[in-house]
MISETI-462287 format. One record per residue: residue in one letter; chain; x negated, z negated, y negated of N, C-alpha, C, O in turn; residue number from 1. Coordinates in Angstrom, 1 decimal. Atoms other than C-alpha are relative to their C-alpha. Layout:
BEGIN
@resn:a chain:A n.X:X n.Z:Z n.Y:Y ca.X:X ca.Z:Z ca.Y:Y c.X:X c.Z:Z c.Y:Y o.X:X o.Z:Z o.Y:Y resi:NUM
...
REM end
This chain:
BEGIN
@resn:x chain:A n.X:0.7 n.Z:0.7 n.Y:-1.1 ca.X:-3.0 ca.Z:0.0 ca.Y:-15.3 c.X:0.9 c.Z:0.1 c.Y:1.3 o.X:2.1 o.Z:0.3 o.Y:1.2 resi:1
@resn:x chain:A n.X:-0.8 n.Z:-0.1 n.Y:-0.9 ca.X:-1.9 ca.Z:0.0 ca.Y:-11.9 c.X:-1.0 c.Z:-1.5 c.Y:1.1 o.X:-2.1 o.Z:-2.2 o.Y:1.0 resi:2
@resn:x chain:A n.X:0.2 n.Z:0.9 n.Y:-1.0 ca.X:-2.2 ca.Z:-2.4 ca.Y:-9.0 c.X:-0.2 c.Z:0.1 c.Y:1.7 o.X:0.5 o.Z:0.9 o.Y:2.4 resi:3
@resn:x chain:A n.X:0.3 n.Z:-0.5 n.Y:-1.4 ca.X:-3.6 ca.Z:-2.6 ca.Y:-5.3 c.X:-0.5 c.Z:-0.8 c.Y:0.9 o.X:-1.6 o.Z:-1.2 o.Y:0.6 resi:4
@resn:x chain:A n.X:0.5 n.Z:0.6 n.Y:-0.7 ca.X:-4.1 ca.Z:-4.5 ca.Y:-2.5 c.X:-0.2 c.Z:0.7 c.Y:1.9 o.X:0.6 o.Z:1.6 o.Y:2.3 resi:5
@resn:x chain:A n.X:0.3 n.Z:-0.8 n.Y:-1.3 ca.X:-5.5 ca.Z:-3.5 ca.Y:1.4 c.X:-0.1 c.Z:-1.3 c.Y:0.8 o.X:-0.7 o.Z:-2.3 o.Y:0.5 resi:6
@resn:x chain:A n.X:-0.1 n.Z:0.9 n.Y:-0.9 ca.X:-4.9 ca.Z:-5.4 ca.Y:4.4 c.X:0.7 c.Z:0.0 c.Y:1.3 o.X:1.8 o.Z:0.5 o.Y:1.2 resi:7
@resn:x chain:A n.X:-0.8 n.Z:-0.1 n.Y:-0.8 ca.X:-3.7 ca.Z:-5.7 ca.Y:7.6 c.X:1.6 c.Z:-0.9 c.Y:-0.4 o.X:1.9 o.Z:-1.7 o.Y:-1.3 resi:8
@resn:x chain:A n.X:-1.6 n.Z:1.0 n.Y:0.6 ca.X:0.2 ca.Z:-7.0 ca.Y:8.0 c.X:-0.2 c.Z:-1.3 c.Y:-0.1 o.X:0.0 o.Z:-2.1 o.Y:-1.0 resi:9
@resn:x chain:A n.X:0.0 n.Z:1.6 n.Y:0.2 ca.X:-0.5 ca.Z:-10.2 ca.Y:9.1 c.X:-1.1 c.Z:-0.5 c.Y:-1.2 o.X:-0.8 o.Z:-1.6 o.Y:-1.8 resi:10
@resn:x chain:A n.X:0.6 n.Z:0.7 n.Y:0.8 ca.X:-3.2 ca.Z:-10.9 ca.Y:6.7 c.X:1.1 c.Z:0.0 c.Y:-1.5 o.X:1.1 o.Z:-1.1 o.Y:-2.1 resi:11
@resn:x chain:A n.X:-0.5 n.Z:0.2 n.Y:1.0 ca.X:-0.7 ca.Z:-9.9 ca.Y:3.8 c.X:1.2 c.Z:-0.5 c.Y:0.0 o.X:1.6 o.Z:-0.8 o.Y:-1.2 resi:12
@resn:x chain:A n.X:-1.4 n.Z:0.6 n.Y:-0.7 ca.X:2.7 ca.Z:-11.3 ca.Y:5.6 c.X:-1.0 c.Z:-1.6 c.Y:-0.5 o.X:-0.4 o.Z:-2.3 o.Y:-1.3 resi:13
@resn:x chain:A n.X:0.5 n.Z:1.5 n.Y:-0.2 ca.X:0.6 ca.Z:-14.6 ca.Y:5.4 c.X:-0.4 c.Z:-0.6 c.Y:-1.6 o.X:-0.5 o.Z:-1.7 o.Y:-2.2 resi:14
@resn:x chain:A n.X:0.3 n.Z:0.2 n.Y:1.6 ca.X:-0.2 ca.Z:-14.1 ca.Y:1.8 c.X:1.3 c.Z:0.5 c.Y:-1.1 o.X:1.2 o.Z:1.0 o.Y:-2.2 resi:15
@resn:x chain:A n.X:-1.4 n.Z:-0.5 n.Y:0.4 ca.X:3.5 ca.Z:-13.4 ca.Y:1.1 c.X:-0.2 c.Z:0.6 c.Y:-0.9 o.X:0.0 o.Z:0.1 o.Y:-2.0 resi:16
@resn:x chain:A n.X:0.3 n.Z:-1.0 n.Y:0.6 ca.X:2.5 ca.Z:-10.0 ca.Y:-0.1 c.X:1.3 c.Z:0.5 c.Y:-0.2 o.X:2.0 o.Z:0.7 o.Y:-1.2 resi:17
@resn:x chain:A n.X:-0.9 n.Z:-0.8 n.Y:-0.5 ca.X:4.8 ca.Z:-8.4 ca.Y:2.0 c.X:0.8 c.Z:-0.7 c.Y:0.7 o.X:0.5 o.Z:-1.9 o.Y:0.8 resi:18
@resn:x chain:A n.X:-0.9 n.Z:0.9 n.Y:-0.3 ca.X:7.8 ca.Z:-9.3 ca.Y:3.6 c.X:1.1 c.Z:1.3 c.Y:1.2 o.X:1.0 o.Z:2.5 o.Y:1.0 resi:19
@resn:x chain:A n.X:-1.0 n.Z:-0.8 n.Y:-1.4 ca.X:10.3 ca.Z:-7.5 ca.Y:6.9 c.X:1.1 c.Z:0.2 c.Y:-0.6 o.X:1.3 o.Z:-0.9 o.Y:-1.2 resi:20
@resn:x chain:A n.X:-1.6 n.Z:0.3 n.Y:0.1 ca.X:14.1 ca.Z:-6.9 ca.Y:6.1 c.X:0.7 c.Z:1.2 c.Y:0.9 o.X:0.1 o.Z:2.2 o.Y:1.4 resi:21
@resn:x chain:A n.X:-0.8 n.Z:-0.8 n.Y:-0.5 ca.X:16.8 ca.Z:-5.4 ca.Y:7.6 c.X:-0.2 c.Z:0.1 c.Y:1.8 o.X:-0.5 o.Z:-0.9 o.Y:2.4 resi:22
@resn:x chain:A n.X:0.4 n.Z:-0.3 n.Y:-1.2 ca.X:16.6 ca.Z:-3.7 ca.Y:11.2 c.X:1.0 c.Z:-0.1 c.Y:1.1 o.X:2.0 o.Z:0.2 o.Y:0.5 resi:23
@resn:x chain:A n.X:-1.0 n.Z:-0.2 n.Y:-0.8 ca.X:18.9 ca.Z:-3.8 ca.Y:14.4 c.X:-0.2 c.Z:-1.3 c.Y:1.0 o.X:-1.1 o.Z:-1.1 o.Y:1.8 resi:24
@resn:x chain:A n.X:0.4 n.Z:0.9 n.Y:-0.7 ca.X:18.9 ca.Z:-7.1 ca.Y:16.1 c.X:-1.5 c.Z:-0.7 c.Y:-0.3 o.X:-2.1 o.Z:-1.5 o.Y:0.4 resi:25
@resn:x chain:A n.X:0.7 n.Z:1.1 n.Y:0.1 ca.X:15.9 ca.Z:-8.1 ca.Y:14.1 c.X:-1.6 c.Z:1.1 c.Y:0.4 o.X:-2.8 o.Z:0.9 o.Y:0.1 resi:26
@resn:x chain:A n.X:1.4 n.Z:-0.8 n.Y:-0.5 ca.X:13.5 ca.Z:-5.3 ca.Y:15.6 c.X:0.0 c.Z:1.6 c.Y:-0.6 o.X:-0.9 o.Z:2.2 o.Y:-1.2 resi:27
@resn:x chain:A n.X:0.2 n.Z:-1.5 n.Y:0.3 ca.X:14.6 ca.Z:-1.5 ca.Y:15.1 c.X:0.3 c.Z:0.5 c.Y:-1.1 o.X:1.5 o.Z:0.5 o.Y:-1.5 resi:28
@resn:x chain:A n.X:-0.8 n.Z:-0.7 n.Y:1.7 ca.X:14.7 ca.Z:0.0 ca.Y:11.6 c.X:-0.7 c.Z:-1.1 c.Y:-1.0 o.X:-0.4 o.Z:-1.2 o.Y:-2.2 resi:29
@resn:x chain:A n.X:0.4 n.Z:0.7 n.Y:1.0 ca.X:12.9 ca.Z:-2.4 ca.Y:10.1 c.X:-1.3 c.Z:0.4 c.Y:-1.4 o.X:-2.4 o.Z:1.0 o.Y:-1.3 resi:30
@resn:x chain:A n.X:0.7 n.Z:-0.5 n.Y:0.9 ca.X:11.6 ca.Z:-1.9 ca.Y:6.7 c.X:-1.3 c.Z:-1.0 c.Y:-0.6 o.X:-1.2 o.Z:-2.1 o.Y:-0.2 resi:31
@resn:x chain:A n.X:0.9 n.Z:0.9 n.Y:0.4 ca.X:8.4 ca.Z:-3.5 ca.Y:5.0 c.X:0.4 c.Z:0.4 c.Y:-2.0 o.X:0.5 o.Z:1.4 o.Y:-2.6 resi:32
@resn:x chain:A n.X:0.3 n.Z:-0.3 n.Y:1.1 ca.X:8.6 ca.Z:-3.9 ca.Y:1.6 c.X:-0.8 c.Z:-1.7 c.Y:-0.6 o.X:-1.3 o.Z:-2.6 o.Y:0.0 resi:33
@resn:x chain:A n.X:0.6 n.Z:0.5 n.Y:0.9 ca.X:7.3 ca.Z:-5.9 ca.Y:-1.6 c.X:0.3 c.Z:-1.9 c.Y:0.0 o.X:1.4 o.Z:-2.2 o.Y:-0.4 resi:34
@resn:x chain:A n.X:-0.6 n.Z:1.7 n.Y:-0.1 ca.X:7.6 ca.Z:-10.2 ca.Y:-1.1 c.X:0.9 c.Z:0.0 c.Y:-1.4 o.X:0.7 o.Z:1.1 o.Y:-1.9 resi:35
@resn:x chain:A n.X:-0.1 n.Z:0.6 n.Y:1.2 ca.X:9.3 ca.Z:-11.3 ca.Y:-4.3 c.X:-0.9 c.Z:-1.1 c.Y:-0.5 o.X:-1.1 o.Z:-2.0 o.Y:0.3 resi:36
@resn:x chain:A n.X:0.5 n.Z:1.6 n.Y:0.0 ca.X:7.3 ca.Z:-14.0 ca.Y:-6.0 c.X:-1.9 c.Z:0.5 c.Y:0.5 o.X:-2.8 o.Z:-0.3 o.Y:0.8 resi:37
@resn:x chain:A n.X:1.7 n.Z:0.2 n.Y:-0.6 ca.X:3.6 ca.Z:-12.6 ca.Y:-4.9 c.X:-0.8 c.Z:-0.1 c.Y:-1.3 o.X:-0.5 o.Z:0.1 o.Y:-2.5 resi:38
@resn:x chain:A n.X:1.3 n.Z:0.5 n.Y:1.2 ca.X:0.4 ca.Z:-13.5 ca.Y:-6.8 c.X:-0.8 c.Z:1.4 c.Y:-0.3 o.X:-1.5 o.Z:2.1 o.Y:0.4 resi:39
@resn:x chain:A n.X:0.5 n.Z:-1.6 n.Y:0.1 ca.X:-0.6 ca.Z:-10.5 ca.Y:-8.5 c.X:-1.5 c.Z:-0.4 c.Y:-0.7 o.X:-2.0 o.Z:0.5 o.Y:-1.4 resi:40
@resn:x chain:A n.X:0.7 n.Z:-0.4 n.Y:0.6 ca.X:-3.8 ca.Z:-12.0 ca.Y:-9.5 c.X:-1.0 c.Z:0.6 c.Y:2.1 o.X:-2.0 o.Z:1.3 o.Y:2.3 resi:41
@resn:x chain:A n.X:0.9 n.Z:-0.6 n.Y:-1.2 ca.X:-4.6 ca.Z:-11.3 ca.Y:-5.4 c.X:-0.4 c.Z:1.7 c.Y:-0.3 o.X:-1.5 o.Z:1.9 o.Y:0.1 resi:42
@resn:x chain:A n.X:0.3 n.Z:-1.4 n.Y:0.0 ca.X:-4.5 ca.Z:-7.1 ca.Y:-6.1 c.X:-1.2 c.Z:0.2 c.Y:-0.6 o.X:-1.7 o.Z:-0.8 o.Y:-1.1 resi:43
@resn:x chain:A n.X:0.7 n.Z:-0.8 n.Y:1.0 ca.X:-7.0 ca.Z:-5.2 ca.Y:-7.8 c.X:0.4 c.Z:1.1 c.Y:-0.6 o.X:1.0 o.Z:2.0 o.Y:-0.1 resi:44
@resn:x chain:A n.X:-0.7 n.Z:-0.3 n.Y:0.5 ca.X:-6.5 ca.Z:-3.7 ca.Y:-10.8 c.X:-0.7 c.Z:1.2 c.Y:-0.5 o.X:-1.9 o.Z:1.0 o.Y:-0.6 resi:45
@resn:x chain:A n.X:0.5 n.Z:-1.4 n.Y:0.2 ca.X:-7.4 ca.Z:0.0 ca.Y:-11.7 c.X:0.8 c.Z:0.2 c.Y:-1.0 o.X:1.8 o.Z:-0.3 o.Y:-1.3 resi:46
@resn:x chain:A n.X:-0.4 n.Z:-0.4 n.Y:0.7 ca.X:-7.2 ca.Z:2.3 ca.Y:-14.4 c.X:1.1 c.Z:1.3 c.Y:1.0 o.X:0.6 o.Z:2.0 o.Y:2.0 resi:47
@resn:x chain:A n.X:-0.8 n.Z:-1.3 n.Y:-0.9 ca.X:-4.2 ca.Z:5.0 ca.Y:-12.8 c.X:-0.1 c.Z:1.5 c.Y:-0.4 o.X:0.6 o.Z:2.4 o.Y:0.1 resi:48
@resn:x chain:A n.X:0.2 n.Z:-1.0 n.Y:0.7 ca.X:-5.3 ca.Z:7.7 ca.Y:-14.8 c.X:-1.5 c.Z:0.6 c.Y:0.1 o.X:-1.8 o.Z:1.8 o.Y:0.0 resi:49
@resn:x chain:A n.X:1.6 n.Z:0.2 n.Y:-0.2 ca.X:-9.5 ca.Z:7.0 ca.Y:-14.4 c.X:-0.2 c.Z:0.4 c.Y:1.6 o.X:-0.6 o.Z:1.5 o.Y:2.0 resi:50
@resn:x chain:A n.X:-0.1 n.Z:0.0 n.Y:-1.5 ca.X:-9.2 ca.Z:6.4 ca.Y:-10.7 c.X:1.0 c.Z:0.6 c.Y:1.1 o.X:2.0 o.Z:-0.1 o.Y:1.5 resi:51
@resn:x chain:A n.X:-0.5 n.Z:-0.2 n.Y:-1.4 ca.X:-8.0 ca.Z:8.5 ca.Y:-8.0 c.X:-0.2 c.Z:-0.2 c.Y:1.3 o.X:0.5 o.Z:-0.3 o.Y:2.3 resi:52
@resn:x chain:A n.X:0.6 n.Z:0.6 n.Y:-1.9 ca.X:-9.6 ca.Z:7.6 ca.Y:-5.0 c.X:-0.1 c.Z:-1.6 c.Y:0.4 o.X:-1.1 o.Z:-2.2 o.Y:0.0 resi:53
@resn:x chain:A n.X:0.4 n.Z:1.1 n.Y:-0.9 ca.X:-9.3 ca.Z:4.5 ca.Y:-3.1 c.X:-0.7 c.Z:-0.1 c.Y:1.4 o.X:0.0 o.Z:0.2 o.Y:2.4 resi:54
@resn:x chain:A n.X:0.5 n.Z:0.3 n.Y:-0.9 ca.X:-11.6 ca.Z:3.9 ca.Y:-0.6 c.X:-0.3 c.Z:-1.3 c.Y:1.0 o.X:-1.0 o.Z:-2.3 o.Y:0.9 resi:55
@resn:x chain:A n.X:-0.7 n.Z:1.1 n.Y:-0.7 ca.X:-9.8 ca.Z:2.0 ca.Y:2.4 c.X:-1.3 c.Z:-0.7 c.Y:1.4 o.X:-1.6 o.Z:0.2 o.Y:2.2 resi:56
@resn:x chain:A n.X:0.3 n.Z:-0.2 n.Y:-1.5 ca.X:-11.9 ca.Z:0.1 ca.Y:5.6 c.X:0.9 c.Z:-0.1 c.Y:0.6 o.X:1.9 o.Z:-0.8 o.Y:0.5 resi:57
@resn:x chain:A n.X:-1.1 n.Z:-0.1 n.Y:-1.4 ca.X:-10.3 ca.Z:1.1 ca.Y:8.7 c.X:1.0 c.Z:1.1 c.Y:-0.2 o.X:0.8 o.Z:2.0 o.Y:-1.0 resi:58
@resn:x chain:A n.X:-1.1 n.Z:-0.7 n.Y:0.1 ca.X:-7.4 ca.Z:2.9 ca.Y:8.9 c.X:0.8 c.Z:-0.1 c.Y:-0.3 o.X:1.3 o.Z:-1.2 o.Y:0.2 resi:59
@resn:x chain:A n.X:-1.2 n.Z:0.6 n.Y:0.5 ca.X:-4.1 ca.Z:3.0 ca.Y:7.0 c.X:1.1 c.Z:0.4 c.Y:0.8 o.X:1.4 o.Z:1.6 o.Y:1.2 resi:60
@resn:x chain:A n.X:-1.2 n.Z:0.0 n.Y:-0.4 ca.X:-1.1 ca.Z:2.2 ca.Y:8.5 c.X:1.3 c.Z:0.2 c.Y:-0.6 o.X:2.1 o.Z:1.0 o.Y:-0.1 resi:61
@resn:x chain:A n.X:-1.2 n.Z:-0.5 n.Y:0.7 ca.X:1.6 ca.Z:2.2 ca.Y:6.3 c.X:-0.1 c.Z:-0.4 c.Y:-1.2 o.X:-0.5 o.Z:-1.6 o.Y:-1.3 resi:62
@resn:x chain:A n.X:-0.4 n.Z:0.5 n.Y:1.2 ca.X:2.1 ca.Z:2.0 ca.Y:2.2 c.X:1.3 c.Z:-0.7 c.Y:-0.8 o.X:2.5 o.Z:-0.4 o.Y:-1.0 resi:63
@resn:x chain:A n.X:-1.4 n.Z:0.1 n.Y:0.7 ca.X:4.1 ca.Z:0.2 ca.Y:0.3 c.X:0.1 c.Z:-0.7 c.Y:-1.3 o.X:-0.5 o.Z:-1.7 o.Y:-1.6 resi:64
@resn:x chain:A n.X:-1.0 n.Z:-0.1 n.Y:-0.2 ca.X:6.1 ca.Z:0.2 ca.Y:-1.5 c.X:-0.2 c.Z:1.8 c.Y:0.2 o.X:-1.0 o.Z:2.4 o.Y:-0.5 resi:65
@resn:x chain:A n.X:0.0 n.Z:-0.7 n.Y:-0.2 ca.X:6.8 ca.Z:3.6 ca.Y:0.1 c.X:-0.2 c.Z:1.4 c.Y:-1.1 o.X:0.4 o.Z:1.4 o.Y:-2.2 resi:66
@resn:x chain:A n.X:0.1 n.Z:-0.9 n.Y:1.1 ca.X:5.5 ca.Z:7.0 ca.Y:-1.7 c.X:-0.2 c.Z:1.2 c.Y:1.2 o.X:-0.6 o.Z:1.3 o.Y:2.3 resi:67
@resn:x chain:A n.X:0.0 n.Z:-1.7 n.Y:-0.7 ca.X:6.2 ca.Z:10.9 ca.Y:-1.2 c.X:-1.5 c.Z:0.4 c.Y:0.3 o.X:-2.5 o.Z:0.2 o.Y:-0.3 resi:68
@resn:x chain:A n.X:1.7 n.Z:-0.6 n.Y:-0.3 ca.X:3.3 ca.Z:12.6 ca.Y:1.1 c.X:-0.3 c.Z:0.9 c.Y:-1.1 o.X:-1.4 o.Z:1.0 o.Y:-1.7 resi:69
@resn:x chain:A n.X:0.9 n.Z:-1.2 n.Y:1.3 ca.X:3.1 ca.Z:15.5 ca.Y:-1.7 c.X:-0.4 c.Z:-0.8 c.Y:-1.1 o.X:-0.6 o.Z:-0.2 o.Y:-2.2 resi:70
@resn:x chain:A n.X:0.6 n.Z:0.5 n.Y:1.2 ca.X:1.9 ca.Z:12.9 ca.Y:-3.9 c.X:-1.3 c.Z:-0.8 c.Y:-0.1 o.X:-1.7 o.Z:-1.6 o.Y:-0.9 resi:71
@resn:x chain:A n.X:1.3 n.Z:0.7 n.Y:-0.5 ca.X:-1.5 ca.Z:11.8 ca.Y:-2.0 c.X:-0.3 c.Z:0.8 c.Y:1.3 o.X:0.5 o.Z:1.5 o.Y:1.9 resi:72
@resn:x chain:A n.X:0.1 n.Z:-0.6 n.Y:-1.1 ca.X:-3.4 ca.Z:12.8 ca.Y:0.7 c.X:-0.9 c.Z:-1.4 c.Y:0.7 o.X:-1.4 o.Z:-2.2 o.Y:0.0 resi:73
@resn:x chain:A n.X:1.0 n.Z:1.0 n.Y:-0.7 ca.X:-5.4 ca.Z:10.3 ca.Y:3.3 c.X:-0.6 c.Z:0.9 c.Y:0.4 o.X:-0.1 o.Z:2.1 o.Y:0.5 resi:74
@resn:x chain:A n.X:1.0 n.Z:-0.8 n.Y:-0.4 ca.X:-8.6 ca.Z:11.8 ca.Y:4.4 c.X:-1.1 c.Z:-1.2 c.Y:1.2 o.X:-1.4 o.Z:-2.1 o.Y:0.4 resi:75
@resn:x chain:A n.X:0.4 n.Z:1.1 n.Y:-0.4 ca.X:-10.6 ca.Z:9.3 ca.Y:7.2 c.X:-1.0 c.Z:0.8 c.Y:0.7 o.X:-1.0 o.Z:1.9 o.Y:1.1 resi:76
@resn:x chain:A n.X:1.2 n.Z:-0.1 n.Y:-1.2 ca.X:-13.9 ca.Z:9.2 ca.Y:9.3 c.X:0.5 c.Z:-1.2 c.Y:0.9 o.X:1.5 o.Z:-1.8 o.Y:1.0 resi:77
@resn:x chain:A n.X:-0.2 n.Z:1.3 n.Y:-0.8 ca.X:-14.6 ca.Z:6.7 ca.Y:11.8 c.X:0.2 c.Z:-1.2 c.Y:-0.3 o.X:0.9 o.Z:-1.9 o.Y:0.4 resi:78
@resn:x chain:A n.X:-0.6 n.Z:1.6 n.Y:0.0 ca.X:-14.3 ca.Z:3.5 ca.Y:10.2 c.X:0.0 c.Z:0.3 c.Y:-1.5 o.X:-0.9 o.Z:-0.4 o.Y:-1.9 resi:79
@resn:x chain:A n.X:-0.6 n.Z:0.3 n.Y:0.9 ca.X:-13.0 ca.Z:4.3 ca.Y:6.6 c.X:0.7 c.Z:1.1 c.Y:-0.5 o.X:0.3 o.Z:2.3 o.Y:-0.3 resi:80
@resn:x chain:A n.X:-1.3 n.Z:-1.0 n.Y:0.5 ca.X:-9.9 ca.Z:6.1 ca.Y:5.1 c.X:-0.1 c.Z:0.2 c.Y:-1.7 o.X:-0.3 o.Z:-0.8 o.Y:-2.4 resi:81
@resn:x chain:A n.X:0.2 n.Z:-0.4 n.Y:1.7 ca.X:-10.0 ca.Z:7.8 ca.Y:1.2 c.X:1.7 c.Z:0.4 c.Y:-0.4 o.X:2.4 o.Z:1.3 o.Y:0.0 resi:82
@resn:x chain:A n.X:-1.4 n.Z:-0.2 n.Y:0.2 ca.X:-6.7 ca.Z:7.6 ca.Y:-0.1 c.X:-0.1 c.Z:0.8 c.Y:-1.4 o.X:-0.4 o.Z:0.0 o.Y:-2.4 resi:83
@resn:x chain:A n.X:-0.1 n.Z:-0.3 n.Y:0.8 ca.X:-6.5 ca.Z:10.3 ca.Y:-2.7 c.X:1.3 c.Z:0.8 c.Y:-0.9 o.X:1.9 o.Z:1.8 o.Y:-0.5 resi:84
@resn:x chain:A n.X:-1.2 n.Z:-0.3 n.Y:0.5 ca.X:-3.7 ca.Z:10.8 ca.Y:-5.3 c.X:-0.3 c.Z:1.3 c.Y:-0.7 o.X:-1.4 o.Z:1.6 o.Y:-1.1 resi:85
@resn:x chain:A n.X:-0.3 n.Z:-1.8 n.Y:-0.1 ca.X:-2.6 ca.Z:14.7 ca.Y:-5.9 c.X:0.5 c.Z:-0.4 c.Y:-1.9 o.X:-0.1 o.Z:-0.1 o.Y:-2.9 resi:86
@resn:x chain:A n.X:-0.8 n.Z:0.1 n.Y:1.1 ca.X:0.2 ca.Z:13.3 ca.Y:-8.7 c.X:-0.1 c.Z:-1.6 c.Y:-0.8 o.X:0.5 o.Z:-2.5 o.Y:-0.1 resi:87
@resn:x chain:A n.X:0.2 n.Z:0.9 n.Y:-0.1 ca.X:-0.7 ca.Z:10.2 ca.Y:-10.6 c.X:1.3 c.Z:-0.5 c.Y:-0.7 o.X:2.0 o.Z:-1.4 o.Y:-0.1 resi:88
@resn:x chain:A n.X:-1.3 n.Z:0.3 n.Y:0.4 ca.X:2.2 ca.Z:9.9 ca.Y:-12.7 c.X:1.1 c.Z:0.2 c.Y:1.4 o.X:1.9 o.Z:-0.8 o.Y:1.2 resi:89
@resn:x chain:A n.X:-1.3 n.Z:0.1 n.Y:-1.0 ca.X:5.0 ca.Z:10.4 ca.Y:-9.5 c.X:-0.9 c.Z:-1.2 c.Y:0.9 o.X:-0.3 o.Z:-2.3 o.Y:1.1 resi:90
@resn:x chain:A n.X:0.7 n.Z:1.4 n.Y:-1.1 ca.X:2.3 ca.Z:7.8 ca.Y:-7.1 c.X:0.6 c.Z:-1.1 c.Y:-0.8 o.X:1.5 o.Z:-1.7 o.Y:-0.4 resi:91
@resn:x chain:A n.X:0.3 n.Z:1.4 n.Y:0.7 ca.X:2.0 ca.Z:5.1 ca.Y:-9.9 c.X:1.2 c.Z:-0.2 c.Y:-0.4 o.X:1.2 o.Z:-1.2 o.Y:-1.2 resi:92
@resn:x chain:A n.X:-1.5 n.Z:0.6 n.Y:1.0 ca.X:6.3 ca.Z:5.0 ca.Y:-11.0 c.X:0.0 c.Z:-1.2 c.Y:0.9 o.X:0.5 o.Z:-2.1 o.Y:0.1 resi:93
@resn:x chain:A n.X:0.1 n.Z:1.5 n.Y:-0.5 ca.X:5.9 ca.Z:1.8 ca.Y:-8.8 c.X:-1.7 c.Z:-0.2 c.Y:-0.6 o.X:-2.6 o.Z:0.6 o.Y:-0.5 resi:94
@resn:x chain:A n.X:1.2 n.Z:0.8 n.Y:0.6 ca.X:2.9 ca.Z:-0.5 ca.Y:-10.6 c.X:-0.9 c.Z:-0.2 c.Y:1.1 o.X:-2.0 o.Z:0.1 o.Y:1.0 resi:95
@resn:x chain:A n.X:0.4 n.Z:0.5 n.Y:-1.0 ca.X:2.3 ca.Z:-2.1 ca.Y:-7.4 c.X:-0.4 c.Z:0.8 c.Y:1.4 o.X:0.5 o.Z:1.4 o.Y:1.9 resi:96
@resn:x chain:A n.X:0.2 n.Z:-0.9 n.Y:-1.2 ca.X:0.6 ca.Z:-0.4 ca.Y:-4.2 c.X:-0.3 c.Z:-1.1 c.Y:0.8 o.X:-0.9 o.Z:-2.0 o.Y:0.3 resi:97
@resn:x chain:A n.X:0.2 n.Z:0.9 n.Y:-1.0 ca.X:0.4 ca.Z:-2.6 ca.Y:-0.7 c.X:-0.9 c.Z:1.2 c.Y:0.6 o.X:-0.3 o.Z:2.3 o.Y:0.6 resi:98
@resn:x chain:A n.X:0.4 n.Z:-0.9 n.Y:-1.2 ca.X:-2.2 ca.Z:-0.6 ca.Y:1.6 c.X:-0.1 c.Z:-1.0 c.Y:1.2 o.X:-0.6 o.Z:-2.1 o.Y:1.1 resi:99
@resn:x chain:A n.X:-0.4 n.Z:0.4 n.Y:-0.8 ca.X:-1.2 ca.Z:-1.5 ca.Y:5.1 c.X:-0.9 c.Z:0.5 c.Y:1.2 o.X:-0.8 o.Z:1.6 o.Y:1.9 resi:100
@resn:x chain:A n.X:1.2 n.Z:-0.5 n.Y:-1.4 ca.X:-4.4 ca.Z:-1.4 ca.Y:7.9 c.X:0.1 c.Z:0.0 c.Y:1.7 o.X:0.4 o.Z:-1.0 o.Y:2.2 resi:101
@resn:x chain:A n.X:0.2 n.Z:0.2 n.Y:-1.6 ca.X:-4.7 ca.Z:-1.1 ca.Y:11.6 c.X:-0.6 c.Z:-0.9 c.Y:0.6 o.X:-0.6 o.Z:-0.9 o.Y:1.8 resi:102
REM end
């Protein structure tokens, strides 16, 4: 099984999904990654081997925890984004997927 949630930042910053570190004075370089401590019954839970396609509304902004482009592709129209995995085994070595919206 694998795991997945979609949301803008502040909606998942607020659901201490996700969390800021690092950066240069607080702003440049800053990384997003995984809260410690989040409620994994918020994700949804897929089979990683059944399901390759996620279908995102809106547009994605960033993943995380971060994953290689040769290991997915995004495909989008006007108001929804298809997130499809190429490699499921190299995508899914993290359990956990944040999608990060506009």
């Amino acid at each position: 099984s694998a795991f997945y949630i979609v949301g803008t930042y502040d909606e998942l910053k607020k659901l201490d999904i996700i969390k800021s570190e690092g950066g240069f004075l607080g702003l440049l370089g800053k990384t997003t990654t995984l809260a410690s401590g989040f409620e994994k019954n918020d994700f949804i839970t897929i089979d990683k081997n059944e399901q390759t396609t996620i279908e995102i509304s809106g547009k994605v902004d960033e993943l995380v925890p971060k994953r290689k482009q040769e290991y997915y592709t995004l495909t989008q129209d006007a108001s929804t984004t298809k997130l499809l995995v190429l490699d499921t085994e190299k995508f899914w070595t993290e359990q956990y997927l944040v999608i990060i919206t506009k």
